[in-house]
C-alpha positions in Angstrom: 16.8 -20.5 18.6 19.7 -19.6 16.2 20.9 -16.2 15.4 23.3 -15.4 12.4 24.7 -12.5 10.9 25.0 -12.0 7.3 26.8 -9.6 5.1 27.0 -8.4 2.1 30.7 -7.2 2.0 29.6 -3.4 1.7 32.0 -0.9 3.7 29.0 0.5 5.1 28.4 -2.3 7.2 32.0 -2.8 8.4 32.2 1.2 9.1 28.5 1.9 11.0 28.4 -1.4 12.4 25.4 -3.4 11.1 24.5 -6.5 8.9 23.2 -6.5 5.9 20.5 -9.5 7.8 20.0 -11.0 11.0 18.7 -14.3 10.6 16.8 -15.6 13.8 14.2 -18.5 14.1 12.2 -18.5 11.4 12.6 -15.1 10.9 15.0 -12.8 8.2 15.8 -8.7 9.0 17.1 -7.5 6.3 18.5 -3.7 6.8 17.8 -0.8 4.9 19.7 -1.9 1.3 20.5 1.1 -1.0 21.5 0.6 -5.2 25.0 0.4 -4.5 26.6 -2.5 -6.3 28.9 -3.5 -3.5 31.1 -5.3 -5.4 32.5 -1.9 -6.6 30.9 0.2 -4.1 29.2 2.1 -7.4 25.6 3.6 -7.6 24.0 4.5 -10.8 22.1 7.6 -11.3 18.5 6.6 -12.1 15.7 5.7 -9.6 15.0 2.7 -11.9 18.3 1.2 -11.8 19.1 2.0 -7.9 15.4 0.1 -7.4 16.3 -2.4 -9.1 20.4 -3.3 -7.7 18.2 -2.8 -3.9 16.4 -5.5 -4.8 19.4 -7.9 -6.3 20.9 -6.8 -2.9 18.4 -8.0 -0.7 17.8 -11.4 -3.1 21.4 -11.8 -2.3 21.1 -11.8 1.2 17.4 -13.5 1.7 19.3 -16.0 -0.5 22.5 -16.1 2.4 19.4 -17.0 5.1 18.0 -20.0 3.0 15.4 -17.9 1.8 13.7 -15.7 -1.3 11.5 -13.3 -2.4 8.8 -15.1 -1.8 9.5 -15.4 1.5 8.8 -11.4 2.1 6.5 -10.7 4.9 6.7 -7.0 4.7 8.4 -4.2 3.1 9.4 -0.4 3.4 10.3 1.6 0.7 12.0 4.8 1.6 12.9 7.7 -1.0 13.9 11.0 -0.9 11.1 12.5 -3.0 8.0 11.0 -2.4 6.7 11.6 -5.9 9.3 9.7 -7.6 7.8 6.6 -5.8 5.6 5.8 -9.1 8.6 5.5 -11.2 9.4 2.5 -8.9 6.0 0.8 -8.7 6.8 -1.6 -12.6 10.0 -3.2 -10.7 8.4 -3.2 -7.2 5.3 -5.0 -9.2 7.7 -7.3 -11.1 9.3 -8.7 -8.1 6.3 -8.6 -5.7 3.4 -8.7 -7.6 2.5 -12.7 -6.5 4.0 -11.9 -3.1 2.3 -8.9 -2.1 4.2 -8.2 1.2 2.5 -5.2 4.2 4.4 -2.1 2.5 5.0 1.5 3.3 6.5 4.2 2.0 8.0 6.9 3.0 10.0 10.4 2.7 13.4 10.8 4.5 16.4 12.2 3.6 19.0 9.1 2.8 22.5 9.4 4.1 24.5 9.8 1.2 22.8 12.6 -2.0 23.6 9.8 -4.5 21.0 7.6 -3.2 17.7 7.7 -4.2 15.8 4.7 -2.8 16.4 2.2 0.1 14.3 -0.9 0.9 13.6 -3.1 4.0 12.1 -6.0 4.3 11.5 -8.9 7.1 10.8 -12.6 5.8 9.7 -15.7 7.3 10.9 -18.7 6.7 8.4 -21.1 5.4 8.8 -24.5 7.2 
């Protein structure tokens, strides 16, 4: 059984100590992924936009592992305001809608008052 690291380049990872995935079997972790555009290390302001840069985040990985969306076993959604979580559900439903991953959500404070939203998810390799 192989196990591989992947990252995404953001300082985060490189400062706390973690990868953005852990890739082993069959099997893809990818961490909690925040809106930041890592490239520049920039977050925008909206819920929408942070929802949606998560989501290019953790493609970007999956995509790292050999895998996709579609892939996507399970997700968790976590925000810092529980009622803003309908504002997310069109973009959650445009990328998962036909995958339809175990989700939960939930309320926690994030580590860092620009961020709004951070997503998790765990995929399985189809053979």
């Amino acid at each position: 059984m192989t196990r591989r690291l992947i990252s995404s380049g953001s300082s985060f990872e490189r400062e706390i100590g973690y990868s953005r995935a852990v890739v082993d079997g069959d099997w893809v972790f990818v961490s909690g992924t925040t809106g930041f555009d890592y490239s520049s290390m920039t977050i925008a302001d909206g819920l929408g936009q942070q929802t949606e840069q998560c989501l290019r985040n953790i493609e970007a990985a999956l995509k790292q592992a050999d895998c996709e969306l579609a892939d996507v076993v399970r997700a968790t959604y976590i925000l810092n305001e529980s009622a803003d979580f309908a504002e997310c559900w069109p973009i959650l439903r445009r990328y998962f809608h036909e995958i339809r991953p175990a989700a939960t959500m939930f309320r926690a404070g994030l580590a860092d008052p620009r961020m709004r939203i951070e997503i998790e998810v765990t995929a399985r390799k189809r053979r």
